[in-house]
N, C-alpha and C positions, 0 to 999 in steps of 0.2 A: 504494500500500500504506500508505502513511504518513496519507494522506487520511484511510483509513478507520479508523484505530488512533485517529486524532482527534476523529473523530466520534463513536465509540466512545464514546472516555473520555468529550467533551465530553455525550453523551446520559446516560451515568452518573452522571456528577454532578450531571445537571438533575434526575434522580428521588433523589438521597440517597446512590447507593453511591459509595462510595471508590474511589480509583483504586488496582488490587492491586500496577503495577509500582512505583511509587510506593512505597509500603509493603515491597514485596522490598529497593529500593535503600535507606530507611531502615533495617529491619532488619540489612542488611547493614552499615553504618556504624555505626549506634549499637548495637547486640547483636550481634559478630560471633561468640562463643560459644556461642548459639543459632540452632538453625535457622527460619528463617520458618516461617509456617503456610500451608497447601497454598491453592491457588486456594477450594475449596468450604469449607476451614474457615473460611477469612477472611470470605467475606462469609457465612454461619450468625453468626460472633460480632458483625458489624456490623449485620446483621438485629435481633437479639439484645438490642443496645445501643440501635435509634433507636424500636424498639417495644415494649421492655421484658420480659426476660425472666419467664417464668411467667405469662403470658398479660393480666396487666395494662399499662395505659397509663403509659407515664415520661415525661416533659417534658424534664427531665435527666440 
């Protein structure tokens, strides 16, 4: 089980997404006043970020 949670992430990150639990357990640390954002909003805002939102090209 644990194999596959690795490969997982590990293929995630070769194509650019984020790792979400990752991001749960920081949120959780550093903003324990706010709740994380849901599995599908998270990667919608990362999508968002690496190919610019409003349908133009961003570099950064």
């Amino acid at each position: 089980m644990r194999w596959g949670k690795d490969a997982r992430r590990t293929a995630g990150l070769m194509v650019g997404q984020p790792d979400y639990e990752a991001y749960v357990a920081h949120a959780a640390a550093t903003h324990p006043d706010q709740a994380p954002l849901d599995r599908t909003a998270f990667f919608r805002l990362h999508e968002a970020r690496r190919f610019g939102a409003g349908g133009g090209f961003r570099c950064c």
